[in-house]
C-alpha positions in Angstrom: -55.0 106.6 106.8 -54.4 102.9 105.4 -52.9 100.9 108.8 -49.3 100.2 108.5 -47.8 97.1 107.8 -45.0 96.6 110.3 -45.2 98.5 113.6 -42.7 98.7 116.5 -43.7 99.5 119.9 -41.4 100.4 122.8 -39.1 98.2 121.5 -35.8 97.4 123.8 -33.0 95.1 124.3 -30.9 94.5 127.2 -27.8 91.9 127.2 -25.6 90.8 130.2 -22.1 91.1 128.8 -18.5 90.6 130.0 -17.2 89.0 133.1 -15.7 85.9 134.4 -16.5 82.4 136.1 -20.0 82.3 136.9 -20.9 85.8 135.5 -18.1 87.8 138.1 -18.2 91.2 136.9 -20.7 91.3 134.4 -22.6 94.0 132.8 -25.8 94.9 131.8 -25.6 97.0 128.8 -29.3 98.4 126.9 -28.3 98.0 123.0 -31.6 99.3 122.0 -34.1 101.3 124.3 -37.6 102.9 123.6 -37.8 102.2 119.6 -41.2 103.2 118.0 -41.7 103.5 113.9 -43.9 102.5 111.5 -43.3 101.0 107.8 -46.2 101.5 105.7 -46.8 99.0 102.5 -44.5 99.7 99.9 -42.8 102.2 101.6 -39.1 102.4 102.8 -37.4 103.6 105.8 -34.1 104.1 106.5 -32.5 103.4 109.7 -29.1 105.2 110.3 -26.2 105.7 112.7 -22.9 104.8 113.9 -21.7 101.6 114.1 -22.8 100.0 117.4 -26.3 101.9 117.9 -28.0 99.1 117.9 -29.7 99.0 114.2 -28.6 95.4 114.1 -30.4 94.2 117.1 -33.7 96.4 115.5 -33.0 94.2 112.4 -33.1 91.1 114.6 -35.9 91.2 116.5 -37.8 92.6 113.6 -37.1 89.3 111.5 -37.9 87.1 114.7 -33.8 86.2 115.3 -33.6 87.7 118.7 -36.6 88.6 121.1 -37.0 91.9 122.5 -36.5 92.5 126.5 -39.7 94.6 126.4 -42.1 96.2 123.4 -44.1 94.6 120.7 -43.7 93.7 116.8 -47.4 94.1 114.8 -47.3 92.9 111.0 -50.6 93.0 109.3 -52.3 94.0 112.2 -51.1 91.2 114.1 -48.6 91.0 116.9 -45.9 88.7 115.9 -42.9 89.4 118.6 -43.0 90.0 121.9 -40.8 90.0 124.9 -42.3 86.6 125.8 -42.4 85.0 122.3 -41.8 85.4 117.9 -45.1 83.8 115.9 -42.4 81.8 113.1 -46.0 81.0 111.4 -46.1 84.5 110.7 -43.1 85.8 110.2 -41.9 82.9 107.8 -42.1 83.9 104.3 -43.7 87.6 105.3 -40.0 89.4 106.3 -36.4 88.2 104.7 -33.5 89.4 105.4 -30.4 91.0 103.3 -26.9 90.6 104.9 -24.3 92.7 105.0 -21.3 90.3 103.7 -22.0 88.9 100.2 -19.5 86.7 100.8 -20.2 84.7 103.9 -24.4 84.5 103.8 -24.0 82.7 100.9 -23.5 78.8 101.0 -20.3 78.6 99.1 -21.1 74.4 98.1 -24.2 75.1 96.5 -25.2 76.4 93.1 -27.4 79.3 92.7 -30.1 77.6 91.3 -30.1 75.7 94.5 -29.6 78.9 96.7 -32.3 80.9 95.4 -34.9 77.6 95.1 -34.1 76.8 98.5 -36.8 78.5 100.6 -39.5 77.6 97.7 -38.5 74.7 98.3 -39.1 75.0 102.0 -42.6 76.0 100.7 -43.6 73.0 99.5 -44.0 74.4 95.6 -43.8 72.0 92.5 -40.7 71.0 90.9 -41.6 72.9 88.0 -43.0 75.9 89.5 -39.5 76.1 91.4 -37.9 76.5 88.1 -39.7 78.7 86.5 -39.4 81.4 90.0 -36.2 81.0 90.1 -35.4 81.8 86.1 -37.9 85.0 86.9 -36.4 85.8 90.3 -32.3 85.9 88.3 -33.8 88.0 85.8 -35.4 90.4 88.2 -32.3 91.1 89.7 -30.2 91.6 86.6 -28.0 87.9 86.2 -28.4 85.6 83.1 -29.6 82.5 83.1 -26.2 80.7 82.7 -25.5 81.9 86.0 -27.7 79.6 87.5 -24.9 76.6 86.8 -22.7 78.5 88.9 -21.2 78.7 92.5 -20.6 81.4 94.6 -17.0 82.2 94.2 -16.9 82.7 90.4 -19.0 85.8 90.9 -18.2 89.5 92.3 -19.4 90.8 95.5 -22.4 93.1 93.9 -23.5 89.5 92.3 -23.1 87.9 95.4 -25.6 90.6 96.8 -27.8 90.5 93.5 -28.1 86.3 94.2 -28.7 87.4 98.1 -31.8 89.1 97.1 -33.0 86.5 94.6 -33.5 84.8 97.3 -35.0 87.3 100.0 -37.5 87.6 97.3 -38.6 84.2 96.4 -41.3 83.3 98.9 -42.9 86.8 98.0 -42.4 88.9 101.6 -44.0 91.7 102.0 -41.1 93.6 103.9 -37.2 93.4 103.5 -35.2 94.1 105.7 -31.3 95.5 104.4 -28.8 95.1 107.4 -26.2 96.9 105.4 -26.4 95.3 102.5 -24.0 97.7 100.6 -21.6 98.7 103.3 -19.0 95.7 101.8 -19.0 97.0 98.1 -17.0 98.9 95.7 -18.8 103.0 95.7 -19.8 102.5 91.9 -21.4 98.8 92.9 -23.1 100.6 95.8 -24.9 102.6 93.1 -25.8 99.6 91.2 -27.3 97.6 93.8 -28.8 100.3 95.2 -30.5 101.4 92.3 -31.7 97.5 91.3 -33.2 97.6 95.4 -35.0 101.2 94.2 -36.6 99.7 91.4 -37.2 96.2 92.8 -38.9 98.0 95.7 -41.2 100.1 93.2 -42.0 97.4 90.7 -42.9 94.9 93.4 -44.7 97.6 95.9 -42.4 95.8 98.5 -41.7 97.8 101.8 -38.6 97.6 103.0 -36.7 98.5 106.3 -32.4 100.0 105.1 -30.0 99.7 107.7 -26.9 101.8 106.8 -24.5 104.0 109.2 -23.8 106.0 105.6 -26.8 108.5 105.5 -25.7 109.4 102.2 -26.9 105.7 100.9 -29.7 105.8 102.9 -30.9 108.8 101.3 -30.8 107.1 98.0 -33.6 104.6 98.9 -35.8 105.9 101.4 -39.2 107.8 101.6 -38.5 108.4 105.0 -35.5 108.3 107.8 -34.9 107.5 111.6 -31.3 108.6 112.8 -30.5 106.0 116.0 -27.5 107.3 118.3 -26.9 105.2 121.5 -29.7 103.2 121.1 -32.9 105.4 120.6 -34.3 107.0 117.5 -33.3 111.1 117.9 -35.2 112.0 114.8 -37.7 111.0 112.1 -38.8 112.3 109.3 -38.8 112.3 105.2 -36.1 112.3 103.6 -36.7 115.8 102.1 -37.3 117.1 105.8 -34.7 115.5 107.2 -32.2 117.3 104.8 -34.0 120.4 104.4 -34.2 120.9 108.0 -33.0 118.3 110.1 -33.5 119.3 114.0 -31.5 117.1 115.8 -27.6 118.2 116.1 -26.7 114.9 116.0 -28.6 114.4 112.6 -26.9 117.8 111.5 -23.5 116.1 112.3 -24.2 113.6 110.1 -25.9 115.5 107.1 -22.2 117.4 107.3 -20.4 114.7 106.1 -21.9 113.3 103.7 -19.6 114.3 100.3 -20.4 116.8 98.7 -20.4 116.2 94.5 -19.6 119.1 93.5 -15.9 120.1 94.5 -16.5 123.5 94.4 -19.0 123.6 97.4 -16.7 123.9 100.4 -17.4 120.3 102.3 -18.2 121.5 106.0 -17.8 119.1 108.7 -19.8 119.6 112.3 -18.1 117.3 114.5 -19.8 116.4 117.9 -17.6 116.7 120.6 -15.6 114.2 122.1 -15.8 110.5 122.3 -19.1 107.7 121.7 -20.2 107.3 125.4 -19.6 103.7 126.7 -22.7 102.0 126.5 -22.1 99.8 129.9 -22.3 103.5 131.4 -24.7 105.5 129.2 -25.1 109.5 130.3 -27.9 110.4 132.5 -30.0 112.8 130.5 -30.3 113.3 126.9 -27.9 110.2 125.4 -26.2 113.0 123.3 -26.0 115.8 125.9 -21.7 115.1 126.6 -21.0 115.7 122.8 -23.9 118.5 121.9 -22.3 122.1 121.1 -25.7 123.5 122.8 -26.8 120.9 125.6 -27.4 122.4 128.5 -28.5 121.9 132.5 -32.1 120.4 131.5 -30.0 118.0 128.9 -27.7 116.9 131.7 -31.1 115.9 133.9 -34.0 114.8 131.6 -34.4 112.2 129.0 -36.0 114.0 126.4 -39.1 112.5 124.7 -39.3 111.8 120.9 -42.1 114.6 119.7 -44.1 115.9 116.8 -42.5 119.5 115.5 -44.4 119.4 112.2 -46.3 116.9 110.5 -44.3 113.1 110.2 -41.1 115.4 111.6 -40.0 113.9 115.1 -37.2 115.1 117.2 -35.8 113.8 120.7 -34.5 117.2 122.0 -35.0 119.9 124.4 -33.9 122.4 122.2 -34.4 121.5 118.8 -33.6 123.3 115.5 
């Protein structure tokens, strides 16, 4: 089996958050806890879940922004984060980052010819060479060359996120990373971008980590799929496992609502129970026990460990299925 080009080990994050003068009151809250995944070349995973799982903070600390409070990054075969530093030699260039606003991570005084030559420029590449990536990189993304005269405001938000990833792509990386990237578009501009990140992904053999809390999008994109609730991944698997049989009931919860197309297939919503735990005061137990329909005592007592059902399938649950 060819060795994986990005690797995450234990991963976890813990910030102090809240209180007063001098930290009175303050709380310790674990944002992300006991992450492992692998993203092979040219391959795509998915990461999904609600909004305040911590996918974010897994986008960080893979792109070197934040440092982990434990765990290790490997890309290449080389460690490149840890708890106690981030190798910017060997991250730069490697990983770049899509945002979610198209509006805000995009320097609204400069041109796009600047925007997008701006880390070749940080490269140290001839004038010449400069203009010639950057006429390649508009087209590979679907924009004309006129465009290039332009500023940020005179375009929509889906070119704002096409412009975005002309420039994730100019140094070449060998991962992107997708913090949701679509989440702040129009549903027929999702499609569009999505499909321009499907085939920019295949053409280039990039591999490419998508955030998302919409499962539905994610599915569009990726080979394979890690479901994150409260912090840890509950399941993993590929895409066609995952909605074939998914095994976790918080993935099944999540695989019910996505919208159906075709109105005449009755659109059945599992709901977990009750309310997203506070993360200052997580549950003992499995994280998802207080909202499963079928936890039970051992759910209430053990952390369950994230194991192999099948082959590539995992699942973080006493009693999967």
């Amino acid at each position: 089996m060819n060795e994986p080009l990005l690797q995450v080990e234990d991963l976890a994050r813990s910030y102090v958050a809240g209180g007063g003068l001098f930290g009175r009151g303050s709380r310790m809250v674990q944002a992300v806890r006991e992450v492992d995944f692998t993203i092979a070349p040219a391959e795509t995973l998915g990461l999904v879940g609600e909004s305040g799982c911590g996918k974010t903070t897994v986008a960080r600390m893979i792109t070197g922004l934040v440092r982990p409070t434990q765990g290790q990054i490997t890309l290449g075969g080389k460690v490149v984060v840890t708890s106690q530093a981030v190798d910017r030699r060997q991250l730069s260039g490697r990983i770049q980052m899509v945002f979610q606003d198209p509006y805000s991570s995009l320097n609204p005084r400069m041109r796009v010819a600047d925007i997008v030559a701006e880390p070749l420029i940080n490269l140290g590449l001839p004038r010449a060479e400069i203009r010639r990536r950057v006429a390649e990189l508009l087209e590979i993304v679907g924009l004309r060359p006129e465009h290039a005269s332009r500023f940020p405001h005179s375009f929509s938000g889906g070119q704002r996120q096409r412009i975005a990833l002309a420039r994730a792509l100019g140094p070449r990386p060998q991962l992107i990373v997708c913090d949701e990237a679509v989440s702040a578009l129009d549903v027929s501009i999702q499609a569009q971008v999505l499909n321009l990140l499907a085939d920019v992904q295949r053409d280039l053999a990039l591999a490419m980590l998508f955030i998302s809390h919409n499962l539905g999008v994610v599915r569009h994109v990726s080979h394979r799929i890690a479901v994150m609730y409260l912090g840890q991944i509950v399941e993993l698997a590929s895409e066609s496992a995952l909605f074939s049989a998914p095994q976790h009931p918080y993935t099944q919860t999540l695989i019910a609502a996505v919208p159906e197309p075709d109105p005449d297939i009755a659109q059945g919503r599992l709901e977990p129970m009750g309310d997203l735990p506070d993360p200052f005061d997580p549950p003992t137990g499995c994280a998802f026990h207080d909202r499963c329909p079928r936890a039970q005592e051992e759910c209430r007592r053990l952390m369950p460990e994230l194991r192999p059902l099948a082959e590539g399938h995992l699942v973080r649950c006493h009693y999967p299925g």
